[in-house]
N, CA, C and O atoms as a printed pandas DataFrame, in Angstrom:
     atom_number atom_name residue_name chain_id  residue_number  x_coord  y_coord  z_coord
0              1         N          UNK        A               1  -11.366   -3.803   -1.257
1              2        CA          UNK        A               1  -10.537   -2.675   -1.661
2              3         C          UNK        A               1   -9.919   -2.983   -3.018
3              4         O          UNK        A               1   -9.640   -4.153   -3.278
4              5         N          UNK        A               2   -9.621   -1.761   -4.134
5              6        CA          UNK        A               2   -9.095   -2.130   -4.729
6              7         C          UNK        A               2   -7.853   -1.054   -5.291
7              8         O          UNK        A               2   -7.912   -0.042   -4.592
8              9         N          UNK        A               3   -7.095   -0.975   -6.000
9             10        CA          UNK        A               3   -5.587   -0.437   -6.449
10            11         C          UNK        A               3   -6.236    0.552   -7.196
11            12         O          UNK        A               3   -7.181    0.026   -7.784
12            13         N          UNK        A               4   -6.176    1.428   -7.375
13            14        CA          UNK        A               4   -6.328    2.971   -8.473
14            15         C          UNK        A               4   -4.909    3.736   -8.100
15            16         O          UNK        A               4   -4.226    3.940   -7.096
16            17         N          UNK        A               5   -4.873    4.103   -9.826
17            18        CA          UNK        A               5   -3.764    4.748  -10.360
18            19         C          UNK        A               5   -4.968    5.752  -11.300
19            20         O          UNK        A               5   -5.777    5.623  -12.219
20            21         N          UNK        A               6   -4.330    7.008  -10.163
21            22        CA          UNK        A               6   -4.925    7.966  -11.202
22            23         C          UNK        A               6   -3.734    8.919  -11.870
23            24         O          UNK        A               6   -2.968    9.548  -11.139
24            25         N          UNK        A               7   -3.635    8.976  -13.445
25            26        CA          UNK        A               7   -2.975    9.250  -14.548
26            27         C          UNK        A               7   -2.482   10.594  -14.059
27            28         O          UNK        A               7   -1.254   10.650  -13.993
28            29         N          UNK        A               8   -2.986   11.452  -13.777
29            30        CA          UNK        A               8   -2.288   12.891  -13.492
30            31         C          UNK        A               8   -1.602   13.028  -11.908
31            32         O          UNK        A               8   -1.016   13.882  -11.243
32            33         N          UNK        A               9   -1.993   11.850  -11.789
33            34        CA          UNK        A               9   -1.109   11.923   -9.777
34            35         C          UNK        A               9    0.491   11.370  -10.800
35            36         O          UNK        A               9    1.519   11.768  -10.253
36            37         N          UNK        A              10    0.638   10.878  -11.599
37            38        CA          UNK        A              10    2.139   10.021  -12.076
38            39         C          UNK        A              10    2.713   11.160  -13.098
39            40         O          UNK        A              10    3.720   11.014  -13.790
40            41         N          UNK        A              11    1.597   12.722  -13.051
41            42        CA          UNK        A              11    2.490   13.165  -13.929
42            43         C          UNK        A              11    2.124   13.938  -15.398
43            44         O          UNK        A              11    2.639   14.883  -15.995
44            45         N          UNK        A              12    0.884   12.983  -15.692
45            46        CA          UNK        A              12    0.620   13.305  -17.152
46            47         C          UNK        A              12   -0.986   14.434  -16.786
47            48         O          UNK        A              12   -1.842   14.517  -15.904
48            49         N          UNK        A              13   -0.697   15.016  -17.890
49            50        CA          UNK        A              13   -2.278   15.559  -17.998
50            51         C          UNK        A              13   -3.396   15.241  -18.945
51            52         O          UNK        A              13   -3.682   15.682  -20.058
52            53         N          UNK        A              14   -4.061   14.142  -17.995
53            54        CA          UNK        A              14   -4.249   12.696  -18.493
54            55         C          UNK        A              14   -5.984   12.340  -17.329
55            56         O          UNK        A              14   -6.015   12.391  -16.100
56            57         N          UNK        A              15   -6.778   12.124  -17.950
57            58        CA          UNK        A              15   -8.010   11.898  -16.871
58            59         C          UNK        A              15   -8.128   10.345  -16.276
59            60         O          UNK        A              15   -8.857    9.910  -15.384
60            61         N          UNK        A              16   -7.228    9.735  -17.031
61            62        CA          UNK        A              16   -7.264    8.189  -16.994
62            63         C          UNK        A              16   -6.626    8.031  -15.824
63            64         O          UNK        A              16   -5.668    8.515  -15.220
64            65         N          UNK        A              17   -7.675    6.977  -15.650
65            66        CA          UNK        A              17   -7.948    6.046  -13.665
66            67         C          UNK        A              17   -8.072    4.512  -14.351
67            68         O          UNK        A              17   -8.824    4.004  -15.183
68            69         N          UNK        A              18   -6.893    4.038  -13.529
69            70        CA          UNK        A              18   -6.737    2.518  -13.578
70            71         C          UNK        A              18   -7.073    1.912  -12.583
71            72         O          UNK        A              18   -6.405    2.114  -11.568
72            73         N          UNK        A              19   -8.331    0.866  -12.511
73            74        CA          UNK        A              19   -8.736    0.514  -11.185
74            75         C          UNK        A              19   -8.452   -1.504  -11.501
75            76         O          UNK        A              19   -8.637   -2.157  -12.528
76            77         N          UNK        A              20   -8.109   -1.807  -10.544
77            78        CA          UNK        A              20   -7.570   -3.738  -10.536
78            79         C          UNK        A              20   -7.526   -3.919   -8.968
79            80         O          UNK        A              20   -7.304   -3.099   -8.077
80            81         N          UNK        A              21   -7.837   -5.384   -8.928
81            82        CA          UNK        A              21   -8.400   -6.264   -7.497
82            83         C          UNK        A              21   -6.500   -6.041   -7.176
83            84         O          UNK        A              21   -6.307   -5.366   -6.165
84            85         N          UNK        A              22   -5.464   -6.413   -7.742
85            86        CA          UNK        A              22   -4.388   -6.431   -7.410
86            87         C          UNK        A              22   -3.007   -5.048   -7.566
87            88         O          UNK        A              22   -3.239   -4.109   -8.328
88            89         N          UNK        A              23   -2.067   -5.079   -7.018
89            90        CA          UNK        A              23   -0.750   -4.605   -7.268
90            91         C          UNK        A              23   -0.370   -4.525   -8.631
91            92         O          UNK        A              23   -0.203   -3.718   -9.546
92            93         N          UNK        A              24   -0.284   -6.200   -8.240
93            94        CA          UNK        A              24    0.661   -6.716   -9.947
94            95         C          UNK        A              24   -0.364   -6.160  -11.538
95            96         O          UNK        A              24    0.220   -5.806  -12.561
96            97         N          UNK        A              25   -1.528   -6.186  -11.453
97            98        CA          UNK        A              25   -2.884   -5.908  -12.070
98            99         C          UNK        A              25   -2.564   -4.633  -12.398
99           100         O          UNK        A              25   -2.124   -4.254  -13.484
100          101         N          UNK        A              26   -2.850   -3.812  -11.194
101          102        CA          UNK        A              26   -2.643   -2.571  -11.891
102          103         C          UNK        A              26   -1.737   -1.844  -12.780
103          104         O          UNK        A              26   -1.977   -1.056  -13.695
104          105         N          UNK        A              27   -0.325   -2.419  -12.162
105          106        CA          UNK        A              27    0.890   -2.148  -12.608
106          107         C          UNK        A              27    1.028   -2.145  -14.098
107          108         O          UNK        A              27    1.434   -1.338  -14.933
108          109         N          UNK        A              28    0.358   -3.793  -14.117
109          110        CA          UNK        A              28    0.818   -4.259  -15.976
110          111         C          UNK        A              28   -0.649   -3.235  -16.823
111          112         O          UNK        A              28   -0.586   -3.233  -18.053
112          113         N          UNK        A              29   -1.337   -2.782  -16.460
113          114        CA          UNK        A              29   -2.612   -2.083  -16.713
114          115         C          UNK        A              29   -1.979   -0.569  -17.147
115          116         O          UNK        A              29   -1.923   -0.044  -18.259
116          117         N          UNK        A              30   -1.503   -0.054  -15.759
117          118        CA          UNK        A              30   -0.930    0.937  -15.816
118          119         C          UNK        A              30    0.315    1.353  -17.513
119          120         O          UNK        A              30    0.232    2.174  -18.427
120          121         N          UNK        A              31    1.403    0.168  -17.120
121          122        CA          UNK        A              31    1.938   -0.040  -18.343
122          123         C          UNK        A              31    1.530   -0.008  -19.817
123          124         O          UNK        A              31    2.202    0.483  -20.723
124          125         N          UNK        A              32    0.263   -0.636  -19.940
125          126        CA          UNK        A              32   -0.645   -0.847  -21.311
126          127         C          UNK        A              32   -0.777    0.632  -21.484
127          128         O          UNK        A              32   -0.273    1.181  -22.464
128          129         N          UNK        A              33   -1.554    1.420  -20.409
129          130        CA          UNK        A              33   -1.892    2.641  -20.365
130          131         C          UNK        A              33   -0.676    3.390  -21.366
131          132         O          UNK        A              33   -0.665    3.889  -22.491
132          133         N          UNK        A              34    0.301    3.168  -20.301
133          134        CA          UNK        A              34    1.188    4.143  -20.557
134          135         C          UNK        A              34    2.116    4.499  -22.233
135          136         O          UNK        A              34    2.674    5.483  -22.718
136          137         N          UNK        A              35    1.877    3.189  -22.631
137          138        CA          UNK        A              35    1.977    2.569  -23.991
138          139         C          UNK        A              35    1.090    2.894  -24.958
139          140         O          UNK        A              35    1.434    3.353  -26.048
140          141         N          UNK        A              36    0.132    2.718  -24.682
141          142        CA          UNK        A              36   -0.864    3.365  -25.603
142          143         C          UNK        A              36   -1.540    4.334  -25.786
143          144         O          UNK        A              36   -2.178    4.584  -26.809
144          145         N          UNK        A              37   -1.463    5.018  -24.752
145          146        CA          UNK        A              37   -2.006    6.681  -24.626
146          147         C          UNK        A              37   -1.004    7.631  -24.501
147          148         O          UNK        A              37   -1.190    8.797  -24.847
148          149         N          UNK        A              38    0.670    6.994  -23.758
149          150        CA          UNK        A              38    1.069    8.059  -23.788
150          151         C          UNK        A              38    2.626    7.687  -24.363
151          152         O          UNK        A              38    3.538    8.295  -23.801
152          153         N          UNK        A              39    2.891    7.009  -25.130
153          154        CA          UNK        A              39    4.065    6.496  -26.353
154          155         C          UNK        A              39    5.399    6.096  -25.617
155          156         O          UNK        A              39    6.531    6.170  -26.097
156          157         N          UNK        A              40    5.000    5.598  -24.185
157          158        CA          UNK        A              40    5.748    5.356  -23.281
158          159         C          UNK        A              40    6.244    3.831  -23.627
159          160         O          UNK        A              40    5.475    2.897  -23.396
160          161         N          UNK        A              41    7.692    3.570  -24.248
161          162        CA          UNK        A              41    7.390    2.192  -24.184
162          163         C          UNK        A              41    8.546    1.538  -23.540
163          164         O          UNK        A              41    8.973    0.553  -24.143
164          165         N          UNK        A              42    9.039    1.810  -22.645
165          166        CA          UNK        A              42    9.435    0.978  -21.618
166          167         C          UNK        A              42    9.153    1.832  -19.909
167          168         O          UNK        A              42    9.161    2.985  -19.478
168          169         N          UNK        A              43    8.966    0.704  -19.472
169          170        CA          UNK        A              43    8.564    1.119  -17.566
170          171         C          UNK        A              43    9.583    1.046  -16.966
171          172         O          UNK        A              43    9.895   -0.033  -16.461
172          173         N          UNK        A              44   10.349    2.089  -16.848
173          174        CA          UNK        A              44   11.627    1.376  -16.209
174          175         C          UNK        A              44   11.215    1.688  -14.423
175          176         O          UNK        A              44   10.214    2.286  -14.030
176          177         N          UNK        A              45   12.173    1.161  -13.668
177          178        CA          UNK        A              45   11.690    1.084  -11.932
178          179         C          UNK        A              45   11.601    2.465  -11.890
179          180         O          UNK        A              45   10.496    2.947  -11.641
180          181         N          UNK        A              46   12.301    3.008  -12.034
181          182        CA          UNK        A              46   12.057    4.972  -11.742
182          183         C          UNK        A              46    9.898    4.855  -11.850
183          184         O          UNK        A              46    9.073    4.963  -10.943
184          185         N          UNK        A              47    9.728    4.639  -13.155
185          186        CA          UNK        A              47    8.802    4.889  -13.215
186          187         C          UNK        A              47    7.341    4.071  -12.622
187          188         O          UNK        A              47    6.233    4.595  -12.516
188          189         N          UNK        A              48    7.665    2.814  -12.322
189          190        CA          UNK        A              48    6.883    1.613  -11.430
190          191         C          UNK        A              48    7.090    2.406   -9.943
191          192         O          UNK        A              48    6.288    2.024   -9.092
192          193         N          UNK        A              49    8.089    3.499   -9.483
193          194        CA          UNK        A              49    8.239    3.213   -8.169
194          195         C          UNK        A              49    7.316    4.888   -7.855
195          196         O          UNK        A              49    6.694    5.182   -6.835
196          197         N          UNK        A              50    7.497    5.666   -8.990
197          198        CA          UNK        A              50    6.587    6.968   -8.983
198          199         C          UNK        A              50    4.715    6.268   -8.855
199          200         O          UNK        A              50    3.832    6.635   -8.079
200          201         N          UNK        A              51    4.667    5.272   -9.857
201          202        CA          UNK        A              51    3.578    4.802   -9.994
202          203         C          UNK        A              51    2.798    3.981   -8.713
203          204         O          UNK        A              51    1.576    3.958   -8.565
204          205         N          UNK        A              52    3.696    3.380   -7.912
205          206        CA          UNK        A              52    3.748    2.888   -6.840
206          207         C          UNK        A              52    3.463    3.613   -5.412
207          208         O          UNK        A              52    2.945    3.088   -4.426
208          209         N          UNK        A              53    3.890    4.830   -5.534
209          210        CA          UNK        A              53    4.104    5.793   -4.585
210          211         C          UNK        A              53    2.567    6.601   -4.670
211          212         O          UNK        A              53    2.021    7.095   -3.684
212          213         N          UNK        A              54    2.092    6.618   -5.845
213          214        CA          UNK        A              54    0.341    7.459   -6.411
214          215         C          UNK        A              54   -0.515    6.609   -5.986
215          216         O          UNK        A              54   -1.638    7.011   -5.680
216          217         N          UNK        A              55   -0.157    5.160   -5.864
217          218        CA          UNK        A              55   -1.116    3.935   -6.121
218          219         C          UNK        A              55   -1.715    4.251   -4.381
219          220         O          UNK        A              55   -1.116    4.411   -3.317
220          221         N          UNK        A              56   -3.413    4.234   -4.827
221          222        CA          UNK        A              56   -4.588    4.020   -3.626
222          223         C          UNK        A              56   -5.021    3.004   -3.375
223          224         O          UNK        A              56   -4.954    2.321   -4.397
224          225         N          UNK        A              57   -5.599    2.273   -2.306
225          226        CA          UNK        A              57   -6.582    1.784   -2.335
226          227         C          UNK        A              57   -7.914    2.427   -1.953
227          228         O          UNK        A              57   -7.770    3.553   -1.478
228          229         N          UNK        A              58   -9.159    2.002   -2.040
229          230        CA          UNK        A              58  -10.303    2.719   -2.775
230          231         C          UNK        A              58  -11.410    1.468   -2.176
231          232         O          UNK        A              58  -10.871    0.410   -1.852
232          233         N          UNK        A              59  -12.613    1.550   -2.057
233          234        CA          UNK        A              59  -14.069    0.738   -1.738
234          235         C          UNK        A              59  -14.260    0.656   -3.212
235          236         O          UNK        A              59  -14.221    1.682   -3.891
236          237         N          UNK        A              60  -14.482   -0.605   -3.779
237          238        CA          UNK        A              60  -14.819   -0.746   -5.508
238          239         C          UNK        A              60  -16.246   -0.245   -5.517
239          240         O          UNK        A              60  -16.872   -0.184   -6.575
């Protein structure tokens, strides 16, 4: 199994899917994402816990 964060479940209208073997993986992934596509530059818990709440697991 693995962690997917898909971008428009957190919000944005956004096609981007973050897929990682881990939690912690996706999270800091997610973050990069969010930084570089969408000028987000701090994660504060509000937003780890929305991100958290979208987060699947999935058959890789």
């Amino acid at each position: 199994m693995e962690k997917v964060i898909y971008c428009r479940d957190v919000g944005y209208d956004c096609e981007g899917v973050i897929r990682a073997k881990t939690e912690a993986e996706a999270l800091n992934l997610a973050a990069e994402h969010a930084n570089t596509v969408h000028g987000l530059k701090e994660v504060t818990p509000d937003v780890v816990k929305k991100i958290k709440s979208v987060m699947r697991e999935e058959t890789a």
